[in-house]
ZAMARGU-4260 file (C-alpha; in steps of 0.2 Angstrom, whole numbers, plus 5000, padded with zeros to 4 digits):
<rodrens>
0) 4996/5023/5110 | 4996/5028/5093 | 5007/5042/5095 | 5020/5030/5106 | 5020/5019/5089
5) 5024/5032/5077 | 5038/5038/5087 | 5044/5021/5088 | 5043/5017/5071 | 5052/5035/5066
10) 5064/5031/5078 | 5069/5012/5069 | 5067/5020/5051 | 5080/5035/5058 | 5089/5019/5063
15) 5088/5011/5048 | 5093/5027/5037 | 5110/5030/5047 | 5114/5014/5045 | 5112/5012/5027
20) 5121/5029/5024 | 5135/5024/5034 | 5140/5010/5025 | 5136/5018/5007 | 5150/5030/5014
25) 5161/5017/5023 | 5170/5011/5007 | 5180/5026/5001 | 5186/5030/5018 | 5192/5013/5020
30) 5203/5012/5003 | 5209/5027/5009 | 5218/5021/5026 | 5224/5004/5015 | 5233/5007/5001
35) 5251/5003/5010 | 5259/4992/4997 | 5266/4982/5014 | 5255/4970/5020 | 5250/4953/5012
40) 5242/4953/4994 | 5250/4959/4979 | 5243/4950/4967 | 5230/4954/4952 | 5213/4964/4959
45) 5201/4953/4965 | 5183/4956/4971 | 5170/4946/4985 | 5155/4948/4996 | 5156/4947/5015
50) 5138/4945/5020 | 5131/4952/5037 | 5112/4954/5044 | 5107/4970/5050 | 5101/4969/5069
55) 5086/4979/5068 | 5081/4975/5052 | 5084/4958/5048 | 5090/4965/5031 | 5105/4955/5021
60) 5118/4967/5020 | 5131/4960/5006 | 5149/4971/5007 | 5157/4973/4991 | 5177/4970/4995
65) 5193/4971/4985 | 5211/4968/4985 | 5225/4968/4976 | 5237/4977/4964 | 5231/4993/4957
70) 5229/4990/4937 | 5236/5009/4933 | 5254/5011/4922 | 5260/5028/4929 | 5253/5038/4945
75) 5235/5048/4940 | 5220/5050/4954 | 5210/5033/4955 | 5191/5031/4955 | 5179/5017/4954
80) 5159/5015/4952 | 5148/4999/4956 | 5132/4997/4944 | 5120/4983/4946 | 5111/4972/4933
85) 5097/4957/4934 | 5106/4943/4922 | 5092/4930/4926 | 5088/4929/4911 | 5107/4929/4901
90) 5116/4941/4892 | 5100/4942/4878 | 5090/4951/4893 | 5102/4961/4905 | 5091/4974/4913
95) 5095/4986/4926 | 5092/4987/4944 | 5083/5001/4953 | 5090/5007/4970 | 5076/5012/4983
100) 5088/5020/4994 | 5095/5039/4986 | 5112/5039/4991 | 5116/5021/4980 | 5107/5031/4964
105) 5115/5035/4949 | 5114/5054/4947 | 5100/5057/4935 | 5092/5042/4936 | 5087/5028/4950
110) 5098/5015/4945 | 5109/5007/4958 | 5126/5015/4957 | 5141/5018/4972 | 5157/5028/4967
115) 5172/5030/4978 | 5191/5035/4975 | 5208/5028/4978 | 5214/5046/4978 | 5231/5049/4971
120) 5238/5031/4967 | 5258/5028/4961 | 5262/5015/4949 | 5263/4998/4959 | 5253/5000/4973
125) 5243/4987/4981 | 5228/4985/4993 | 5236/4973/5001 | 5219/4967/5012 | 5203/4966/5008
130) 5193/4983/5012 | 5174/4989/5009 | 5170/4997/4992 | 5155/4996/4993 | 5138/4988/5000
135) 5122/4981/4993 | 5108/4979/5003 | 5094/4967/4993 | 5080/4973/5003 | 5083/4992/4995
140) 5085/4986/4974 | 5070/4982/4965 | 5074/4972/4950 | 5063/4971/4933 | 5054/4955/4940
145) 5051/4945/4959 | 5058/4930/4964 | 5073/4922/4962 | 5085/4934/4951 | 5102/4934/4947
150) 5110/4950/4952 | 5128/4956/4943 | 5138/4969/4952 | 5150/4977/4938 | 5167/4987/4946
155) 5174/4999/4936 | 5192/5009/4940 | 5194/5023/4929 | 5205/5037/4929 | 5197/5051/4939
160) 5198/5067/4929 | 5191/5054/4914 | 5178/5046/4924 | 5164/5035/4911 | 5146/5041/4907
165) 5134/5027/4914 | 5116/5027/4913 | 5104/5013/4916 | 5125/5003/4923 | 5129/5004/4905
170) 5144/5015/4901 | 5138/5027/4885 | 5155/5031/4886 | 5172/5023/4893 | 5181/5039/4897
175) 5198/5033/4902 | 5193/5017/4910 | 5209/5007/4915 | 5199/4988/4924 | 5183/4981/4925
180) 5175/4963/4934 | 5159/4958/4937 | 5153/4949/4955 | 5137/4938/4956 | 5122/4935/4968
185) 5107/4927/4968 | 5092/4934/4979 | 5075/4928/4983 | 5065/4947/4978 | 5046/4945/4986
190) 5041/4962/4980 | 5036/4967/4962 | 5050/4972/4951 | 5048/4986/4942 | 5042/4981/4925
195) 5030/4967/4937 | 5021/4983/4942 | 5021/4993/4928 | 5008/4981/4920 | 4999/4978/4935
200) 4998/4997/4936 | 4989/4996/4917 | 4981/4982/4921 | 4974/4993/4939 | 4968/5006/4928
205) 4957/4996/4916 | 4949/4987/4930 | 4945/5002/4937 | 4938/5010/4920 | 4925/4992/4920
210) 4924/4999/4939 | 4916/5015/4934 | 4905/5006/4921 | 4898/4997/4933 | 4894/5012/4944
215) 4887/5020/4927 | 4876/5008/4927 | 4869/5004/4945 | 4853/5017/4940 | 4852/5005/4926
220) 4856/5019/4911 | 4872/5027/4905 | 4873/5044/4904 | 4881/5054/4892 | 4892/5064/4905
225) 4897/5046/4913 | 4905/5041/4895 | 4913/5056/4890 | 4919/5057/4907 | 4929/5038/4906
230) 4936/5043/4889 | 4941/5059/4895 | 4948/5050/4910 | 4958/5040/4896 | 4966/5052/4887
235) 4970/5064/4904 | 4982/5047/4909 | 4988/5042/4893 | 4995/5061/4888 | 5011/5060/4898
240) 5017/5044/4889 | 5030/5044/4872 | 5017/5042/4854 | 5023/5023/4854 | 5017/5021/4873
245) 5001/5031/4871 | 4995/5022/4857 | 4997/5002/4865 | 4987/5013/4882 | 4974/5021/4871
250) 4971/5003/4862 | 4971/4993/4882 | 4960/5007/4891 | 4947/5008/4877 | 4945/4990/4874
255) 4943/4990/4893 | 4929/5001/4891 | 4921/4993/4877 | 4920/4976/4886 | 4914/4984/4902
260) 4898/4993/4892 | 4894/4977/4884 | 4895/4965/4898 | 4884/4978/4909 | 4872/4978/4894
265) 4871/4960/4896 | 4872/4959/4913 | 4885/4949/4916 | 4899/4963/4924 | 4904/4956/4936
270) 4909/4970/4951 | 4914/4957/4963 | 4928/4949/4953 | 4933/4965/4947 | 4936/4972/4966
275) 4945/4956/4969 | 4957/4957/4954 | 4961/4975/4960 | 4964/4971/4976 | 4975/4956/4972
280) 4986/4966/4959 | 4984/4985/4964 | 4993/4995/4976 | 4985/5009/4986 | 4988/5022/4975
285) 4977/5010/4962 | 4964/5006/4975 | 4962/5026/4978 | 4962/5031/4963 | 4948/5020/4956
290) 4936/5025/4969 | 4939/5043/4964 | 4936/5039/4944 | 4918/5032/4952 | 4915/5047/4962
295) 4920/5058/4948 | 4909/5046/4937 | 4893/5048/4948 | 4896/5067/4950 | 4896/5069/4932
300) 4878/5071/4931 | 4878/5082/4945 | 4866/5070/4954 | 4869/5058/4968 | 4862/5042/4964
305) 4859/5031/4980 | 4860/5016/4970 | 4879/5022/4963 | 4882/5028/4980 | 4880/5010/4986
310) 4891/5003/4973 | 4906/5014/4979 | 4904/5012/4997 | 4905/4992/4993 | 4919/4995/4981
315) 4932/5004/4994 | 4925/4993/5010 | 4930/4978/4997 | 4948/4986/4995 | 4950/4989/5012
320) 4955/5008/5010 | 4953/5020/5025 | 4935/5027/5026 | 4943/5043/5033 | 4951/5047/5015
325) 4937/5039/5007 | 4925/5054/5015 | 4938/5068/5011 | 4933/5062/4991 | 4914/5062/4994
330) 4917/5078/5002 | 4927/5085/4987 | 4915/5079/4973 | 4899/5082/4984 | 4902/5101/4981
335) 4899/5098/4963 | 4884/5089/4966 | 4865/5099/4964 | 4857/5095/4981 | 4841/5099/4972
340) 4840/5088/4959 | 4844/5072/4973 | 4831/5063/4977 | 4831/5059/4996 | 4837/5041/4996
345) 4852/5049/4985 | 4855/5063/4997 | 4855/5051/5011 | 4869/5041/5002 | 4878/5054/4998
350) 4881/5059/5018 | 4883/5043/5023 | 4868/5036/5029 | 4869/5016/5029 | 4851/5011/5028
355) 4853/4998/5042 | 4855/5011/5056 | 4843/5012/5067 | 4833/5032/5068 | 4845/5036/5083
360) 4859/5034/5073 | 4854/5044/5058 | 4851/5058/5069 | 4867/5058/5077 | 4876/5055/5061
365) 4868/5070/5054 | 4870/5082/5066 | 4889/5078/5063 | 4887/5081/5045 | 4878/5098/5048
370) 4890/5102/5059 | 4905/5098/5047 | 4897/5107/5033 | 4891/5121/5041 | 4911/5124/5046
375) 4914/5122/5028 | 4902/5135/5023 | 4911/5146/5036 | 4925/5147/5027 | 4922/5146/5008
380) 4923/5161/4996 | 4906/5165/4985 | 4902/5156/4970 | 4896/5140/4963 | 4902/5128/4977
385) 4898/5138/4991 | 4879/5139/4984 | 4879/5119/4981 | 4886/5118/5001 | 4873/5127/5006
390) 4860/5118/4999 | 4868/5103/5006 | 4866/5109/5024 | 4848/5114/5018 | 4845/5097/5015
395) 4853/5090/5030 | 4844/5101/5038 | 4826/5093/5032 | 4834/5076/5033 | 4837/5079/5051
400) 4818/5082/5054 | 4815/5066/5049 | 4824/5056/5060 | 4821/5068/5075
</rodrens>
């Protein structure tokens, strides 16, 4: 059934592709087949949407059409580009509008952006019909912000061996530019925009620093491995970012850090509320990578804590994140783990032993986990991790004669 599911939902995604592909192509070849100069309009150029719904979909589908006189003063090969702006907010905050769909991107960044060309154009000539230019599909922008946003479509002819240099929709240079008119729409956005989830995605990450305090501190003591790994943690994600950026990370993250420590030390930390901000505000790359800071946290000991353990099975049951991945991690960070210094209740955490199980259930749990490390140990090299596997399977080993 599963299989049937995904092959259905590959089959409407295929679907979906060709169908977004064909009308970000339909445009060009449409202009092409109407520049006659003979039929109905020859008037000044004029721009309008013709909306449509996708069948499959649902989608809004928004056709960018055009008419008129061409604006050029001698014959020269024609081209135009369509950028797109959110102008909610007026002119004093224009920002740019992110395409999730490739072929609509500008070419070095992911900005909406369509070009097409008239081809070889002689003075006079009209579009004398409306034809397809063009195509926006709300469902595939992402704007700065959700909800309801303004969104301006800027048309562009140019002169094609001058075309303009645009980034971000804003020409950094005209080139030989010869019309330009802007087209308006308002759409009702449900998703973050980008800048939306670029503070959720700081905001994420200090939750889940106050996370790891709170893992830290579930044997009641923080170790000093556990706080040099949260600031290392902290400077590993704010080293990719310009001096400006890393310095307002650097000052967010380690007050994080310094609030989580002294509401622990007061008990008041509240790990519940925390959970429930990340859940509300994270997506699932920041739900995963939060319960790997407090795996990494609890492994930086080197010793499974049943108690810490405990805290991080809660934390990813709380976020709803698939236990499948969730044991790959444990697996990973369990190999730098010293079986000898973990106590029993810490070992049994560490494989996964919910203490409500009844004996029968811990035995048939652990012979899985024998069995699963013991293929592991099968197939790893010498060294350090292969010593701390096999002590693992030791252990498993003992633990298994307690429970039959």
């Amino acid at each position: 059934m599963e299989l049937i599911s995904a092959l259905v939902g590959l089959f409407i995604l295929w679907s979906v592709i060709r169908f977004v592909f064909g009308l970000l192509g339909a445009g060009a070849r449409a202009v092409h087949s109407t520049v006659t100069g003979k039929e109905r309009y020859f008037g000044t150029p004029q721009l309008k949407f013709v909306d449509e719904t996708h069948e499959d979909t649902g989608w809004q589908v928004k056709k960018i059409m055009f008419r008129g006189a061409l604006p050029n003063h001698r014959e020269m090969d024609l081209s135009f580009v369509l950028s797109a702006f959110d102008v909610t907010g007026g002119k004093d905050s224009v920002k740019p509008v992110f395409s999730l769909a490739e072929a609509a991107q500008e070419e070095n960044t992911i900005c909406y952006q369509q070009r097409g060309n008239f081809g070889r154009v002689g003075e006079g000539t009209a579009i004398t019909d409306w034809v397809q230019l063009g195509v926006v599909i709300p469902e595939l922008l992402q704007p700065a912000y959700s909800g309801s946003r303004e969104i301006e479509i800027a048309f562009r002819i140019f002169n094609t061996i001058d075309p303009p240099i645009i980034v971000g929709g804003l020409a950094i240079d005209d080139g030989d530019s010869i019309f330009a008119r802007t087209l308006s729409f308002t759409h009702q956005f449900s998703d973050k925009g980008y800048e939306e989830a670029s503070k959720d995605r700081e905001e994420a990450q200090a939750i889940a620093l106050k996370i790891g305090v709170a893992v830290a501190m579930a044997d009641g003591s923080l170790d000093d491995p556990e706080g040099d790994l949260l600031k290392n943690w902290i400077v590993k994600e704010v080293s990719s970012y310009s001096d400006s950026k890393k310095k307002k990370l650097k000052k967010l993250y380690n007050g994080a850090l310094k609030e989580g420590f002294a509401l622990a030390a007061e008990n008041r930390l509240s790990l519940s509320d925390l959970v429930e901000r990340l859940g509300e505000i994270g997506d699932k790359k920041a739900k995963y990578d939060a319960v790997e800071l407090c795996l990494d946290v609890m492994a930086a000991d080197g010793v499974a804590d049943a108690e810490e353990m405990k805290v991080i099975r809660n934390v990813a049951e709380a976020l709803g994140l698939d236990a499948a991945e969730i044991e790959q991690m444990r697996q990973a960070v369990t190999l730098n783990l010293s079986a000898e210094l973990t106590s029993q209740e810490g070992l049994e955490s560490l494989v996964g032993i919910d203490n409500s199980w009844s004996d029968e259930q811990k035995s048939k749990h652990l012979r899985a986990e024998f069995q699963k490390w013991s293929n592991r140990l099968n197939a790893m090299s010498e060294g350090e991790e292969r010593d701390n596997a096999q002590s693992m399977l030791d252990n498993i080993a003992e633990l298994r004669k307690k429970y039959g």
